[in-house]
Backbone as numpy.savetxt, mean C-alpha at the origin, in Angstrom:
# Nx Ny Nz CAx CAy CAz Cx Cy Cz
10.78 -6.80 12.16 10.47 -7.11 13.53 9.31 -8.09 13.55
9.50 -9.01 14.16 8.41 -10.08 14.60 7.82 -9.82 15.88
6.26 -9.99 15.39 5.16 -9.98 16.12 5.35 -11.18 17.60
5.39 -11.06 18.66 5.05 -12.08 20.21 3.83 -12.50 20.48
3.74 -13.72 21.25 1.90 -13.64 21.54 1.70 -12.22 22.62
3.14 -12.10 23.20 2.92 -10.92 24.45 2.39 -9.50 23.55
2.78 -9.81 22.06 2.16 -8.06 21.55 1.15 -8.29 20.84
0.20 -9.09 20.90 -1.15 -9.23 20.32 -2.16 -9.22 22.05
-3.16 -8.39 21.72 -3.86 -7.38 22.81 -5.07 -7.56 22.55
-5.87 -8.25 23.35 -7.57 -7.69 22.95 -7.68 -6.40 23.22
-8.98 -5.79 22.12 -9.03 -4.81 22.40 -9.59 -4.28 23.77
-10.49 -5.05 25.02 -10.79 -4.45 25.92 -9.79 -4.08 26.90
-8.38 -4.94 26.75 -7.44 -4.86 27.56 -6.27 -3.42 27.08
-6.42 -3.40 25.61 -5.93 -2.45 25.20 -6.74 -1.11 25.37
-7.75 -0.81 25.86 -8.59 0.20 26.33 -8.05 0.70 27.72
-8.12 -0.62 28.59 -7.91 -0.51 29.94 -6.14 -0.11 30.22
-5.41 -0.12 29.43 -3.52 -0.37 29.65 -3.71 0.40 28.64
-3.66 1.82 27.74 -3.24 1.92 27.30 -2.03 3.13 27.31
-1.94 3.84 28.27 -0.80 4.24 28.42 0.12 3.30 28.61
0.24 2.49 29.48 1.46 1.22 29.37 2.03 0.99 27.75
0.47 0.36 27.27 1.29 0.01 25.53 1.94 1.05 24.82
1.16 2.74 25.14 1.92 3.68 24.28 3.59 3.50 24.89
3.56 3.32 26.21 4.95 3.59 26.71 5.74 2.52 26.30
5.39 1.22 25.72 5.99 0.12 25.26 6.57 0.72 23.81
5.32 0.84 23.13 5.47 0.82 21.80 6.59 2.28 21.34
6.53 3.23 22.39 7.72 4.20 22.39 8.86 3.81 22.46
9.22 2.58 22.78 10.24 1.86 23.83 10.33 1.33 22.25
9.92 0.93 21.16 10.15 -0.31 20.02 9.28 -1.10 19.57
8.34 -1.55 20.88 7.96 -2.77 20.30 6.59 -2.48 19.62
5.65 -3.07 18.60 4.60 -3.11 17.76 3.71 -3.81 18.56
2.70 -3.72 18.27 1.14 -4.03 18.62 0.24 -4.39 18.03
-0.48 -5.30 17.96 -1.67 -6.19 17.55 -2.60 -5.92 17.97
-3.80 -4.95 18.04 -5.24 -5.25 18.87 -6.14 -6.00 18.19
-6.48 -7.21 18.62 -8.06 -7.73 18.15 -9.09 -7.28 18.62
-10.29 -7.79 17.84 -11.79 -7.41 18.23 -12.11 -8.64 17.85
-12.98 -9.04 18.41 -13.63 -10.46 18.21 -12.69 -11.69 17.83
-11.51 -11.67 18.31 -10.75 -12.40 18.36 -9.92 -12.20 16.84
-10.07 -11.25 16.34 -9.74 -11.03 15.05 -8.36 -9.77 14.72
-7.54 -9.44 14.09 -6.82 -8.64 14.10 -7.65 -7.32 13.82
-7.48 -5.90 14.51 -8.15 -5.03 14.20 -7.25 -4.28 13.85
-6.33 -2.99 14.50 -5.39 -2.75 14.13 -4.20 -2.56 14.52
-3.13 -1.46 14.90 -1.77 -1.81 14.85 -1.54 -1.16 15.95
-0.44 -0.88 16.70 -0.29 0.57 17.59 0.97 0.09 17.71
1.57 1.55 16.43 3.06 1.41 16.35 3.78 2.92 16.37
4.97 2.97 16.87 5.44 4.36 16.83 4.91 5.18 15.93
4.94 6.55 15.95 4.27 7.66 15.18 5.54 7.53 14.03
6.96 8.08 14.23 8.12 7.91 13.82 8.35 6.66 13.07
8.11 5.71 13.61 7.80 4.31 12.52 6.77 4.54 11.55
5.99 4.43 11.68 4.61 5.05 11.12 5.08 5.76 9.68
5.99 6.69 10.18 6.23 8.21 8.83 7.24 7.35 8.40
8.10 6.47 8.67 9.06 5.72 8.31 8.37 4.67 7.04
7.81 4.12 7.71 7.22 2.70 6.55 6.17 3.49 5.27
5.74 5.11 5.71 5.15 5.97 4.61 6.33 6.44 3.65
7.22 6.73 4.14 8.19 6.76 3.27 8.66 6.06 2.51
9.13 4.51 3.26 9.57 3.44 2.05 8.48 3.30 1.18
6.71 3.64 1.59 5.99 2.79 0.49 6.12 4.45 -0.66
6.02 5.40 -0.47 6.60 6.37 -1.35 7.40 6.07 -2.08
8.72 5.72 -1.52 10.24 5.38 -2.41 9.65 4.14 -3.24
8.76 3.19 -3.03 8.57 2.02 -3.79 7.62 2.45 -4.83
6.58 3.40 -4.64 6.06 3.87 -5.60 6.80 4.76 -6.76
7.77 5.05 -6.26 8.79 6.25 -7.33 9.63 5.39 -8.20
9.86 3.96 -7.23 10.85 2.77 -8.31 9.81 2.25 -9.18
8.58 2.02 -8.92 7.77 1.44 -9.94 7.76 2.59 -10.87
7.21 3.32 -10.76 6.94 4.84 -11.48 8.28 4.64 -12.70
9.75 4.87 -12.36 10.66 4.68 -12.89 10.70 3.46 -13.74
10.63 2.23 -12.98 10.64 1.14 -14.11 9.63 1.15 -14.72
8.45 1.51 -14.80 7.76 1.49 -15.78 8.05 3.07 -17.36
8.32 3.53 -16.46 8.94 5.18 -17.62 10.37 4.12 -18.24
10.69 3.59 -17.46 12.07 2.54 -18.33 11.31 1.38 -19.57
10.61 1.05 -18.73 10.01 -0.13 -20.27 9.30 0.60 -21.04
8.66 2.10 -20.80 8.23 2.86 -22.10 8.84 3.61 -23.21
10.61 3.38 -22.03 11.47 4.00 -23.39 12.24 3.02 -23.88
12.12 2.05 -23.54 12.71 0.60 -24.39 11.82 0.09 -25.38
10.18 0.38 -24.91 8.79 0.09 -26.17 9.18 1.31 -27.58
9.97 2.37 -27.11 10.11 3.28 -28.15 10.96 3.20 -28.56
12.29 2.88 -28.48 13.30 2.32 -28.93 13.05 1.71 -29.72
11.90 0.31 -29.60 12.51 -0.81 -30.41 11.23 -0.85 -31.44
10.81 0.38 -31.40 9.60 0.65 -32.24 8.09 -0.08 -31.78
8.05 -0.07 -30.84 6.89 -0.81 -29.96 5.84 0.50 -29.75
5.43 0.99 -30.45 4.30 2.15 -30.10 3.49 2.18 -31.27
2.22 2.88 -30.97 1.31 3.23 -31.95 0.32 4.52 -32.14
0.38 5.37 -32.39 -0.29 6.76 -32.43 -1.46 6.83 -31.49
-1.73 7.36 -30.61 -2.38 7.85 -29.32 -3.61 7.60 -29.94
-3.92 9.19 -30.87 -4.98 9.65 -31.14 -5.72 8.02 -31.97
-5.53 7.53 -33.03 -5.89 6.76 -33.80 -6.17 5.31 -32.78
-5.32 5.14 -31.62 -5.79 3.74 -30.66 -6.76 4.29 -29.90
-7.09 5.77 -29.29 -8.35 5.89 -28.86 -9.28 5.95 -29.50
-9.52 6.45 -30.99 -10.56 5.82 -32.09 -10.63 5.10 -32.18
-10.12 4.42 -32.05 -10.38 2.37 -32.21 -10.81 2.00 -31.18
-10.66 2.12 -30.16 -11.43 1.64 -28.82 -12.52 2.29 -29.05
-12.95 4.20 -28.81 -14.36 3.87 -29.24 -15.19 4.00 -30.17
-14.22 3.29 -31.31 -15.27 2.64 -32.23 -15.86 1.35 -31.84
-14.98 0.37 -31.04 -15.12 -1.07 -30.74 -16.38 -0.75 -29.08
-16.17 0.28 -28.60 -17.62 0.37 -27.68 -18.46 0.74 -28.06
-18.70 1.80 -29.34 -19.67 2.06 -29.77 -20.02 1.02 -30.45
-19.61 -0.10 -31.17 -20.12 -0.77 -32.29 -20.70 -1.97 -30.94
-20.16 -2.21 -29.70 -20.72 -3.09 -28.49 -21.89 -3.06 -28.25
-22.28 -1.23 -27.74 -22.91 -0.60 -27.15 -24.73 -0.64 -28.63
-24.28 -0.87 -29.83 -24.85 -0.68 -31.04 -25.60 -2.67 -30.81
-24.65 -3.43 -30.93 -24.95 -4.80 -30.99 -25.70 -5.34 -29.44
């Protein structure tokens, strides 16, 4: 959905109307309030709202996944190196930093 100049709102006007905008933005449409001529924030359905929390959930679970996918393709193709022994090496390399 694209933003109108009609749905960008200063905020004093959005103080004064704002039952109108809730009754808009129930109706569909999204909202812009500025402050100092600046974008402040949004006033968008509650239901939209839990909606776009959801997709960014589902997008966090596909990253989550493709990355558990390139860690079992790093093991596959013999791309790993013992846990314990790469965190000794790191802090040996801060202690010997932390020393110099």
């Amino acid at each position: 959905m694209s933003i109108a100049a009609r749905d960008v709102i200063p905020f004093s006007q959005a103080r004064a109307t704002l039952s109108e905008l809730a009754e808009q933005v129930k109706a569909g449409a999204e909202k812009i309030i500025t402050k100092n001529g600046q974008s402040y924030v949004a006033l968008i359905d509650a239901e939209r709202l839990d909606y776009y929390h959801q997709l960014e959930r589902e997008r966090i679970h596909l990253l989550l996944v493709n990355e558990a996918s390139k860690g079992l393709e790093d093991v596959a193709a013999g791309r790993t190196r013992d846990a314990r022994a790469s965190l000794q090496s790191l802090k040996r390399r801060r202690a010997d930093k932390a020393e110099g």
